[in-house]
FIPABA-375941 format. One line per field, with one value per residue: residue number from 1; residue in one letter; y, x, z of N, C-alpha, C in turn. Coordinates in nm, 3 decimals. Atoms other than C-alpha are relative to their C-alpha. Example, Ala and Ser with C-alpha at 12.3 -4.5 7.8 and 13.67 -1.06 7.14 Angstrom:
2
i [1/2]
aa [A/S]
n_Y [-0.119/-0.119]
n_X [0.089/-0.082]
n_Z [0.000/-0.006]
ca_Y [-0.450/-0.106]
ca_X [1.230/1.367]
ca_Z [0.780/0.714]
c_Y [0.120/0.109]
c_X [0.090/-0.077]
c_Z [0.000/0.073]
% end
This chain:
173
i [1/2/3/4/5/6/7/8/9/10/11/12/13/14/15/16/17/18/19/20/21/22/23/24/25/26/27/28/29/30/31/32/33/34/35/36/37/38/39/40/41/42/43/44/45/46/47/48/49/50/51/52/53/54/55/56/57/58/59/60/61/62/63/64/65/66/67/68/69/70/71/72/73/74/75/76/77/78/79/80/81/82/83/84/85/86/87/88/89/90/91/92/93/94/95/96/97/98/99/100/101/102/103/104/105/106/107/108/109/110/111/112/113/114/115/116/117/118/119/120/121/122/123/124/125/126/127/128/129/130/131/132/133/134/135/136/137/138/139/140/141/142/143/144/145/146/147/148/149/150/151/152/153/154/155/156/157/158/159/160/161/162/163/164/165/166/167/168/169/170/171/172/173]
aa [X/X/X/X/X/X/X/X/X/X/X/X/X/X/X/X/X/X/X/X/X/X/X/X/X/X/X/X/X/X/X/X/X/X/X/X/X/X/X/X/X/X/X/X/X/X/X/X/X/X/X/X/X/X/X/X/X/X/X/X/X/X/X/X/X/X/X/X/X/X/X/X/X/X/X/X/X/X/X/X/X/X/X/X/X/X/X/X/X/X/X/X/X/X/X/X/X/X/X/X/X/X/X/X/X/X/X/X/X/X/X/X/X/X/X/X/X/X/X/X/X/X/X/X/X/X/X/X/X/X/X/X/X/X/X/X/X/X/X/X/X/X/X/X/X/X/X/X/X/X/X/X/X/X/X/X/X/X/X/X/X/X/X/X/X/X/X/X/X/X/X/X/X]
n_Y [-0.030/0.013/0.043/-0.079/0.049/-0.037/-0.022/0.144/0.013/0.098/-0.049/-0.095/0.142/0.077/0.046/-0.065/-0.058/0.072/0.079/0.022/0.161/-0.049/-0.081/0.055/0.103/-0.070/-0.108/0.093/0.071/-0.087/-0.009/0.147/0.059/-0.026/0.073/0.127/-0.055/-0.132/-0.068/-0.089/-0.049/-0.134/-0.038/-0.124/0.001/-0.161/-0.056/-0.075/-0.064/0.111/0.056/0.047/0.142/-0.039/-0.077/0.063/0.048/0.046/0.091/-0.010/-0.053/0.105/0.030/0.055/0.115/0.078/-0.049/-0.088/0.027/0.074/-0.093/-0.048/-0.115/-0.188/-0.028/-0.120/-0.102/-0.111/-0.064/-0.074/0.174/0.015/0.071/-0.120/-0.050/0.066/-0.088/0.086/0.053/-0.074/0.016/0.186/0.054/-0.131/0.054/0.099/0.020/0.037/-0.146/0.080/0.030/0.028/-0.041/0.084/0.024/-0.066/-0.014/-0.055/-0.184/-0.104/0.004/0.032/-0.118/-0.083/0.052/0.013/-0.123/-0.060/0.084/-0.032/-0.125/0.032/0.028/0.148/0.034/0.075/0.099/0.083/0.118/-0.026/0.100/-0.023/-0.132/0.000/-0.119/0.023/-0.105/-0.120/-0.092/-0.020/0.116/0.165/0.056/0.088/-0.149/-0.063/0.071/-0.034/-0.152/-0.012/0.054/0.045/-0.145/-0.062/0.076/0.022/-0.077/0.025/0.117/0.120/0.161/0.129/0.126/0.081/0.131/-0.107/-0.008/0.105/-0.015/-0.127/0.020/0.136/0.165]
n_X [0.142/0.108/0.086/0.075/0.084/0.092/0.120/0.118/0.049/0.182/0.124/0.011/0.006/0.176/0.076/0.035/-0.097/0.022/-0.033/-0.083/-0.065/-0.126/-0.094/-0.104/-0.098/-0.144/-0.018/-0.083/-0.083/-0.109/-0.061/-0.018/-0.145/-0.129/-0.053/-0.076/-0.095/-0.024/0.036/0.038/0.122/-0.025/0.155/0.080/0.126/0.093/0.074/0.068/0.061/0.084/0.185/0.037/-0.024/-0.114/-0.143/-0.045/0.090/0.069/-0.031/-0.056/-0.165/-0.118/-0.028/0.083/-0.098/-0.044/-0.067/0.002/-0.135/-0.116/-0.167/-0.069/0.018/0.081/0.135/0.023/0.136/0.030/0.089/0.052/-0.048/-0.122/-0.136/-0.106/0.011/-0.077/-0.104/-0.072/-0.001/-0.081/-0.209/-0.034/-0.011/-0.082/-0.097/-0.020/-0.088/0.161/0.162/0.121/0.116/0.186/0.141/0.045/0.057/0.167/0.086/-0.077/0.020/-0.034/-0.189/-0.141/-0.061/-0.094/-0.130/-0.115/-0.021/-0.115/-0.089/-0.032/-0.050/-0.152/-0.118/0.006/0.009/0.119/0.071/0.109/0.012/0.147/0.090/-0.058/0.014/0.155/0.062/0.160/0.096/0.004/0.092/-0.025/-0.042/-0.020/-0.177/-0.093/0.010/-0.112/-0.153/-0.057/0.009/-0.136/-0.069/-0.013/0.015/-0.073/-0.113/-0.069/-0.140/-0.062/-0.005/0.063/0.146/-0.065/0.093/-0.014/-0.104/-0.152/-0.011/-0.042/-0.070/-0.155/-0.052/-0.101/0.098]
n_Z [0.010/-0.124/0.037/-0.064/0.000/-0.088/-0.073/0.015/-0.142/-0.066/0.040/0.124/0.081/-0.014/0.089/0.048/0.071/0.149/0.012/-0.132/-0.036/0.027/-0.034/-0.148/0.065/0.051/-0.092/-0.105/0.046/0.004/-0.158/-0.015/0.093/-0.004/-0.134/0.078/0.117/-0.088/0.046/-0.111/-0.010/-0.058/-0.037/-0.048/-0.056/-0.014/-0.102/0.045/-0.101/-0.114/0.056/0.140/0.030/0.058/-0.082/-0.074/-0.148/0.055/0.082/0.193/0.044/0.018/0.118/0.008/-0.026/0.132/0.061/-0.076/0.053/-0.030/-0.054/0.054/0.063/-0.054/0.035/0.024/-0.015/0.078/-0.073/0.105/0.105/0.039/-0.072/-0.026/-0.074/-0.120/-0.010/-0.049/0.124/0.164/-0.004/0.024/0.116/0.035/-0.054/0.086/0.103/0.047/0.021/0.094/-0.111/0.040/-0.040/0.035/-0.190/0.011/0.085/0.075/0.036/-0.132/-0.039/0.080/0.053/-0.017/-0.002/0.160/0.044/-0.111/0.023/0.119/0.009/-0.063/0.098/-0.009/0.087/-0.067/0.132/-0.011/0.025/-0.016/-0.117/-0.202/-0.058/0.068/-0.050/0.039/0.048/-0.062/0.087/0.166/0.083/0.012/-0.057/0.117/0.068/-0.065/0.008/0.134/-0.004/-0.054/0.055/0.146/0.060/-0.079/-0.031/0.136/0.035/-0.092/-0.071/0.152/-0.040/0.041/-0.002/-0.162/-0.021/-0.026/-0.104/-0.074/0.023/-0.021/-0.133/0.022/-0.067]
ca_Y [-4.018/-3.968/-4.141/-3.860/-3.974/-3.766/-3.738/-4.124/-4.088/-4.326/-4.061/-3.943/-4.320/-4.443/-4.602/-4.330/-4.207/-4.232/-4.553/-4.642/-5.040/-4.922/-4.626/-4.805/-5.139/-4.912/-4.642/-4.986/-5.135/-4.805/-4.814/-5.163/-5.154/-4.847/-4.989/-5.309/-5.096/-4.859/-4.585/-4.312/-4.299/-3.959/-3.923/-3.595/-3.593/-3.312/-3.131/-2.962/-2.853/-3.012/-3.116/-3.168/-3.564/-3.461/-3.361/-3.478/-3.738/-3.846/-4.171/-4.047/-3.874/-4.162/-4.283/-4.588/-4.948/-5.066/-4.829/-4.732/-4.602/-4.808/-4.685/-4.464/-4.293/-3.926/-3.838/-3.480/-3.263/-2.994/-2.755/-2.586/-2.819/-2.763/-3.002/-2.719/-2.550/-2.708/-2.525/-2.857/-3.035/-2.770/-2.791/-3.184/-3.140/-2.878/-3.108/-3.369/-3.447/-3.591/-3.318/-3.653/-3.634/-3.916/-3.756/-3.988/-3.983/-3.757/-3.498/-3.458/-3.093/-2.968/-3.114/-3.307/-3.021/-2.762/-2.973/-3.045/-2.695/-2.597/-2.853/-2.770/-2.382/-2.541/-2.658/-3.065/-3.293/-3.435/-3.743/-3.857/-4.214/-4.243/-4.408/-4.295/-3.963/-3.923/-3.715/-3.716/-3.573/-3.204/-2.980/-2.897/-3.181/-3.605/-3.760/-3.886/-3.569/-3.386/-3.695/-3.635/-3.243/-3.244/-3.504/-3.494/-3.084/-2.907/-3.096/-3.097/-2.863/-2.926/-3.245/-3.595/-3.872/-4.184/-4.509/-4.704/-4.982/-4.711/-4.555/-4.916/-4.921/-4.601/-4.747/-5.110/-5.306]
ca_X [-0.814/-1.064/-1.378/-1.618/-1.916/-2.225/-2.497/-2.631/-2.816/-3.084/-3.326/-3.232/-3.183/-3.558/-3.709/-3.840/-3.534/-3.518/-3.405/-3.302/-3.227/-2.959/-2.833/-2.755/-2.626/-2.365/-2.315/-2.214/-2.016/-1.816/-1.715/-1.652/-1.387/-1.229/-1.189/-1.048/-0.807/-0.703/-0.861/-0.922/-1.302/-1.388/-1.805/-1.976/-2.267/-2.559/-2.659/-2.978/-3.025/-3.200/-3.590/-3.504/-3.437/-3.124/-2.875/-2.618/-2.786/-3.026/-3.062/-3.132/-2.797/-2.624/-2.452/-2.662/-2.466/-2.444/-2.169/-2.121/-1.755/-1.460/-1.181/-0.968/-1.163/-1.258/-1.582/-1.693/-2.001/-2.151/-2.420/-2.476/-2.489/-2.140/-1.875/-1.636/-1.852/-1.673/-1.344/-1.197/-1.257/-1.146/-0.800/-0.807/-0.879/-0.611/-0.360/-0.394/-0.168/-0.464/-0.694/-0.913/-1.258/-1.557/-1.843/-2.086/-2.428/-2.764/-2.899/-2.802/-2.993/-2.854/-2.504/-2.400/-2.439/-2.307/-1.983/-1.910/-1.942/-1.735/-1.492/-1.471/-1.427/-1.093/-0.954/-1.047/-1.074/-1.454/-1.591/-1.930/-1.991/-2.372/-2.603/-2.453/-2.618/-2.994/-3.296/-3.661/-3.953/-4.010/-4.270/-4.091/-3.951/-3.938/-3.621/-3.516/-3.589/-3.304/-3.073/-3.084/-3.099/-2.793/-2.591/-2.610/-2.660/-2.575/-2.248/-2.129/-1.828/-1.752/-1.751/-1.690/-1.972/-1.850/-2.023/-2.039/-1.810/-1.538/-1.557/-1.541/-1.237/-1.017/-1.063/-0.888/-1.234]
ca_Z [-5.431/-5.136/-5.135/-4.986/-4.849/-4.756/-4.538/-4.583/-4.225/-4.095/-4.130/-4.486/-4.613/-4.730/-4.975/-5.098/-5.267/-5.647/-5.726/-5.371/-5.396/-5.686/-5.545/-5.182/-5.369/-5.535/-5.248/-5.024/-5.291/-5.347/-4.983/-4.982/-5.249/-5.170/-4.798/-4.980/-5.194/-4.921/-5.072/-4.804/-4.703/-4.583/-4.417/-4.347/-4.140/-4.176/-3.843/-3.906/-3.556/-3.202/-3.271/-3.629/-3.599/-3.772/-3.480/-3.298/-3.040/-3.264/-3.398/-3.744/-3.718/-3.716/-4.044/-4.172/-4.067/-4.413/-4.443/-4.079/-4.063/-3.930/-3.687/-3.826/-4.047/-4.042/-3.996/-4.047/-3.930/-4.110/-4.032/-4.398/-4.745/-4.866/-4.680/-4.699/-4.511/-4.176/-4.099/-3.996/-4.309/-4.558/-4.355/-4.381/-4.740/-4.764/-4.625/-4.878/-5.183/-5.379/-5.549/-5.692/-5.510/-5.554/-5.424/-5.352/-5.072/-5.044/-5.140/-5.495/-5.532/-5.204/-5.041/-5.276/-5.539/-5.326/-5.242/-5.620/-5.687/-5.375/-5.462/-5.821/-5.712/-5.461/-5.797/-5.721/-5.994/-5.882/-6.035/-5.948/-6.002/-6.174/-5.932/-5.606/-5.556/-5.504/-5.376/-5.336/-5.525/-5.447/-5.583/-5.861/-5.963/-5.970/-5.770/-6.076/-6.273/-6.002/-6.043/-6.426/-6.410/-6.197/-6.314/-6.677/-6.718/-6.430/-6.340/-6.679/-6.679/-6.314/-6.281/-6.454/-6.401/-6.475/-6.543/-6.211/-6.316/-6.418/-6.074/-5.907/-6.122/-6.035/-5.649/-5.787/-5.745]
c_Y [-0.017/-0.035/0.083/-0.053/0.049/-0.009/-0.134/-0.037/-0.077/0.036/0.077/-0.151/-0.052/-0.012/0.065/0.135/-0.067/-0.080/-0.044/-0.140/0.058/0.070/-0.075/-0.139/0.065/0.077/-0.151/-0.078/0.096/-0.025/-0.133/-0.014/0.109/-0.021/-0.097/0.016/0.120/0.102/0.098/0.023/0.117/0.039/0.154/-0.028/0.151/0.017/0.147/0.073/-0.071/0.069/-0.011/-0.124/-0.013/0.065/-0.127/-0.087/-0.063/-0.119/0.007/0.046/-0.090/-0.040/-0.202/-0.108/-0.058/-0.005/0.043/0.004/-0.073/0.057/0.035/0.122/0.089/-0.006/0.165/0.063/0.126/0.063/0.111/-0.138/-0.018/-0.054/0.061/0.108/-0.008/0.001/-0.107/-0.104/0.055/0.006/-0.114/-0.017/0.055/-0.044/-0.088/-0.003/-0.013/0.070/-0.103/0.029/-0.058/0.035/-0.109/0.045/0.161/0.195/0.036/0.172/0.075/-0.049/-0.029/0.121/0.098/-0.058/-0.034/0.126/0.088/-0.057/0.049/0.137/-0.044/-0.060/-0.203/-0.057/-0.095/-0.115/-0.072/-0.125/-0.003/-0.127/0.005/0.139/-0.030/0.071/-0.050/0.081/0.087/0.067/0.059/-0.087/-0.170/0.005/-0.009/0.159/0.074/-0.036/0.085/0.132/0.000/-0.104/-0.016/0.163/0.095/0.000/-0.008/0.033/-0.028/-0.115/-0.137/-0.128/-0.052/-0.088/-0.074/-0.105/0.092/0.052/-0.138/-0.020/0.043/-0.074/-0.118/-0.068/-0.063]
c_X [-0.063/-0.166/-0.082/-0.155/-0.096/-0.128/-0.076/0.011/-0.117/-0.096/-0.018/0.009/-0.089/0.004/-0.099/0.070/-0.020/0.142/0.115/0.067/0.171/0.058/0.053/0.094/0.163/0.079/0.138/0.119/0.137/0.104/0.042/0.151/0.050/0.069/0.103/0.146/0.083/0.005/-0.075/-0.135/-0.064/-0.192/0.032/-0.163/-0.107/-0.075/-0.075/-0.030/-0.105/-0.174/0.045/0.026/0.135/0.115/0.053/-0.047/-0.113/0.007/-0.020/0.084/0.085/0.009/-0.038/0.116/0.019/0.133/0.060/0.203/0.080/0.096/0.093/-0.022/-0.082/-0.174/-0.046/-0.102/-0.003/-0.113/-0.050/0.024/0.128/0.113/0.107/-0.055/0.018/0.151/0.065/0.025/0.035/0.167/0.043/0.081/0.148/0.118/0.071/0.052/-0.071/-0.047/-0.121/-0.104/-0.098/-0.075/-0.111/-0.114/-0.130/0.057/0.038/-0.045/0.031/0.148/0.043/0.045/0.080/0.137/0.069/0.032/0.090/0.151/0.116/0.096/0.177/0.073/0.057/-0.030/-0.105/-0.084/-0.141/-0.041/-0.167/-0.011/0.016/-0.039/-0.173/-0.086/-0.142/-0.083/-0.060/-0.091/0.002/0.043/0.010/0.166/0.049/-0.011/0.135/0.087/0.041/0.025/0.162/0.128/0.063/-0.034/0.079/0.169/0.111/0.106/0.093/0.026/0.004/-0.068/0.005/-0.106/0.043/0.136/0.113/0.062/0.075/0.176/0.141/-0.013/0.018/-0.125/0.033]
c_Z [0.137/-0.061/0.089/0.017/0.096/0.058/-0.049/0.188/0.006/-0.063/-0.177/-0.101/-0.025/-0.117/-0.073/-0.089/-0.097/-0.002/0.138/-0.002/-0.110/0.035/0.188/-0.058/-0.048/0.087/0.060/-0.067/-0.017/0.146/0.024/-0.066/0.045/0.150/-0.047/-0.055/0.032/-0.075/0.101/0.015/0.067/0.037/0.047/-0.010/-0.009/0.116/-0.048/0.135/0.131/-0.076/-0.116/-0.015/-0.073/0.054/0.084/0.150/-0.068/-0.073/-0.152/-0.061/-0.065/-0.159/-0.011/0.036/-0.108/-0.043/0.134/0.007/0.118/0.056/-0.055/-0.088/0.033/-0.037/0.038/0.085/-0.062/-0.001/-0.148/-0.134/-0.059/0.100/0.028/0.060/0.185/-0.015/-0.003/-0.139/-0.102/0.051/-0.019/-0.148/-0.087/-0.005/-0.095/-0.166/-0.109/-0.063/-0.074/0.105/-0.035/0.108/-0.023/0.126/-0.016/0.054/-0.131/-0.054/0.129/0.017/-0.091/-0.108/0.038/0.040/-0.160/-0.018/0.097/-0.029/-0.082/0.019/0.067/-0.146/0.031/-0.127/0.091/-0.134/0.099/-0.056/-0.058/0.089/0.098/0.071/-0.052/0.096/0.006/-0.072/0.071/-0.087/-0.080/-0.097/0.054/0.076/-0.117/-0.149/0.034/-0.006/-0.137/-0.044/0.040/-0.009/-0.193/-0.042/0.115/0.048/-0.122/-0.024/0.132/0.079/-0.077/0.072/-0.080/0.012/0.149/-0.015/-0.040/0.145/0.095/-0.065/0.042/0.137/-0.015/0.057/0.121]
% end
């Protein structure tokens, strides 16, 4: 299994994500255990482009220190919301024996969706952990509206979302 872990940047990490104290408690604990449990941790960063506070060089690029990654492991860039949209990372993933993928890390109505659904189409077996994917309120909808939209309807066929302590589980607590 690879523990995929996106776009939790400085500037995308706030307290103004739905249910932010639980979804970073869990985010850091995922990464914690599958570090613990040598369980491959795998970041992708989102470059939106210079002036957007969101590029390479930017301190809100950077991946937040809660979680920041550890020598050795891969860290990605990606310049559209699907993780397989980075040539280098669909040969990584291509490489690997594995087809488990937790998906875990912001936004859940943009990357993270389009990576399950990219995933799903590569023929991955994707499990979203609840509580580890989240978004803000948008003019059509509540953060927590988008979690539950896209976790519990959208996701449904392509994806299995597990109770948190199951997840902590499959990566041996």
């Amino acid at each position: 299994m690879i523990l995929l872990v996106v776009d939790m940047q400085k500037c995308l990490v706030s307290e103004e994500l739905y249910g932010f104290e639980n979804f970073l408690d869990r985010t850091v604990r995922l990464v914690d255990a599958a570090r613990k449990n040598g369980v491959e941790v795998v970041f992708v960063q989102h470059d939106a482009g210079p002036g957007s506070g969101l590029s390479s060089g930017d301190e809100g690029f950077e991946i937040i220190d809660e979680i920041s990654p550890e020598p050795g492991e891969k860290v990605f860039v990606k310049k559209i919301n699907s993780c397989f949209g980075n040539k280098d990372f669909k040969k990584y993933m291509k490489k690997q024996d594995d087809k488990r993928l937790m998906i875990i890390g912001l936004q859940t109505n943009y990357c993270i969706d389009a990576t399950v659904k990219s995933a799903f189409e590569r023929g991955y077996e994707v499990i979203i952990p609840e509580g580890t994917n989240s978004t803000f309120d948008n003019d059509y909808m509540t953060g927590e509206t988008a979690v539950r939209y896209y976790n519990e309807d959208v996701w449904e066929e392509l994806a299995d979302v597990v109770p948190f302590d199951e997840a902590m589980d499959m990566l041996g607590k």
